[in-house]
C-alpha positions as CSV (number, residue, x, y, z in Angstrom):
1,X,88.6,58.1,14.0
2,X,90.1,57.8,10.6
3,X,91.0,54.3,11.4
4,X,87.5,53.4,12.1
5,X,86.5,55.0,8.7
6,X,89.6,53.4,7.1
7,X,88.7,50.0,8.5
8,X,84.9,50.6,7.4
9,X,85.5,51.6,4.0
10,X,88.0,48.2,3.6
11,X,85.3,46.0,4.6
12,X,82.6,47.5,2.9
13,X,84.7,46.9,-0.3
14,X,85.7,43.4,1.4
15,X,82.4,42.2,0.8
16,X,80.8,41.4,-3.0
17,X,77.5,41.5,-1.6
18,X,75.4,42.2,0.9
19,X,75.1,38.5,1.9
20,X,78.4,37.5,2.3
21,X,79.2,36.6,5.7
22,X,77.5,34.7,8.4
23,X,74.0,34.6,9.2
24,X,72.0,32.6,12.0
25,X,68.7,32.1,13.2
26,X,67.2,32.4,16.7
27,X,67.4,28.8,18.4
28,X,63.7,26.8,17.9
29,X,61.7,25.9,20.1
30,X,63.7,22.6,20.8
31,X,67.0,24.7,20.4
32,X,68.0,24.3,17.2
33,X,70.4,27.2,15.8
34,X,70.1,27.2,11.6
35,X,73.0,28.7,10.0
36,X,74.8,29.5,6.8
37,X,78.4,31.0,5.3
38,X,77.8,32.9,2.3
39,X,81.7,33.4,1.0
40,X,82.7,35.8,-2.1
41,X,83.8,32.9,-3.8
42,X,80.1,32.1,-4.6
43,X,79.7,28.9,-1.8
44,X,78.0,28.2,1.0
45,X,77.4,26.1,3.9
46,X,74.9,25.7,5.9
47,X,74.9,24.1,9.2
48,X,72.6,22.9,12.2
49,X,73.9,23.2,15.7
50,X,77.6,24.0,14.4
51,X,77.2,20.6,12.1
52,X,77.6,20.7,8.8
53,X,74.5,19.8,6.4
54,X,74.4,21.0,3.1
55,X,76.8,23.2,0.9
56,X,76.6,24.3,-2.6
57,X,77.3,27.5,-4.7
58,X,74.9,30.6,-5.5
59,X,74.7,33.6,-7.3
60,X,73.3,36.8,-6.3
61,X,71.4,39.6,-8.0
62,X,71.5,42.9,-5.7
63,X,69.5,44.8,-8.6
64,X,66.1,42.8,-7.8
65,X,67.6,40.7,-4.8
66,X,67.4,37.0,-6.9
67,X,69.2,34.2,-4.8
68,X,69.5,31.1,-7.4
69,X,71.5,27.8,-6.0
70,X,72.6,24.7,-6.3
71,X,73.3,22.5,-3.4
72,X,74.4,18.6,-2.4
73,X,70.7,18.1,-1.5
74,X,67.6,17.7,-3.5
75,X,69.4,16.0,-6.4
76,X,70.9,19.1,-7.7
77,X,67.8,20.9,-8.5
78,X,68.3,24.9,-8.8
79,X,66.3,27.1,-5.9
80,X,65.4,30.7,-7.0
81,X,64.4,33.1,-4.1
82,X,63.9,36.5,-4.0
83,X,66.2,37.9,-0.6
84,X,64.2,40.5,2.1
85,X,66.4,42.0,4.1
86,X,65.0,44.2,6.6
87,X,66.3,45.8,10.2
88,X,69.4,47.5,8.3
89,X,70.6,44.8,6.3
90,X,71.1,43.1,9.1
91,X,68.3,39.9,8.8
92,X,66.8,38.0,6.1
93,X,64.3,35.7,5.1
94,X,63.3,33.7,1.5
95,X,60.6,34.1,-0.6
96,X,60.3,31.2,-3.2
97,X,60.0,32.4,-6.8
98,X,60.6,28.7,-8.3
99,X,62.2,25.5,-6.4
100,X,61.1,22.1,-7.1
101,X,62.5,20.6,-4.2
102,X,59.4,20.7,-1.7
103,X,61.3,19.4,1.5
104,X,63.9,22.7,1.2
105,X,61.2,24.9,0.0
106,X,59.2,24.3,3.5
107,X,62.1,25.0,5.3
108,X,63.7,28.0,3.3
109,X,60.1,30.1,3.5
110,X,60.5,29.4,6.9
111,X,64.1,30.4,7.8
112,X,64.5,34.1,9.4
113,X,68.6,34.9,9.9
114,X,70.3,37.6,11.7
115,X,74.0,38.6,10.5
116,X,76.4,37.6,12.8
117,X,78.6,39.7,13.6
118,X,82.2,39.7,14.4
């Protein structure tokens, strides 16, 4: 038992934030699994199918739950979204507050994720 609390406590502390880790949606309707690493280091990467298709770097407020980024798409034009987690932390979805880039903005407001977990 005090291993298990021991082990908790070290990767609750592990862990900057709540959304470092990885998180993955349900497969669309033609199969298609979304996904995304959110390190402590401040990057991501995001990936369709296991492949690879955009990374960048973010910062996170946990006081009003503000995502901003930067990634290699959308000519480096900053996304702000504000994070909803719900079922315990353990899914999330985007609401927009200001992004420019329409293309990302479609498919962020759309985008549910479950944390994976180990």
């Amino acid at each position: 038992m005090f291993i298990s609390i021991g082990l908790m406590a070290f990767y609750g502390f592990a862990s900057t934030n709540k959304l470092t880790g990885r998180w993955e949606s349900k497969p669309s309707p033609n199969g298609n699994v979304t996904g995304v690493v959110f390190r402590n280091d401040s990057s991501f990467d995001g990936y369709v199918n296991k492949k690879p298709f955009v990374t960048g770097t973010y910062s996170y407020t946990p006081e009003d739950s503000v995502f901003t980024f930067t990634d290699n798409g959308c000519n480096g034009m900053k996304g702000i979204y504000k994070v909803i987690f719900f079922s315990n932390s353990d899914s999330l979805r985007f609401l927009p507050v200001s992004d420019s880039c329409s293309e990302r903005k479609n498919g962020m407001e759309r985008l549910i994720l479950g944390r994976v977990k180990k």
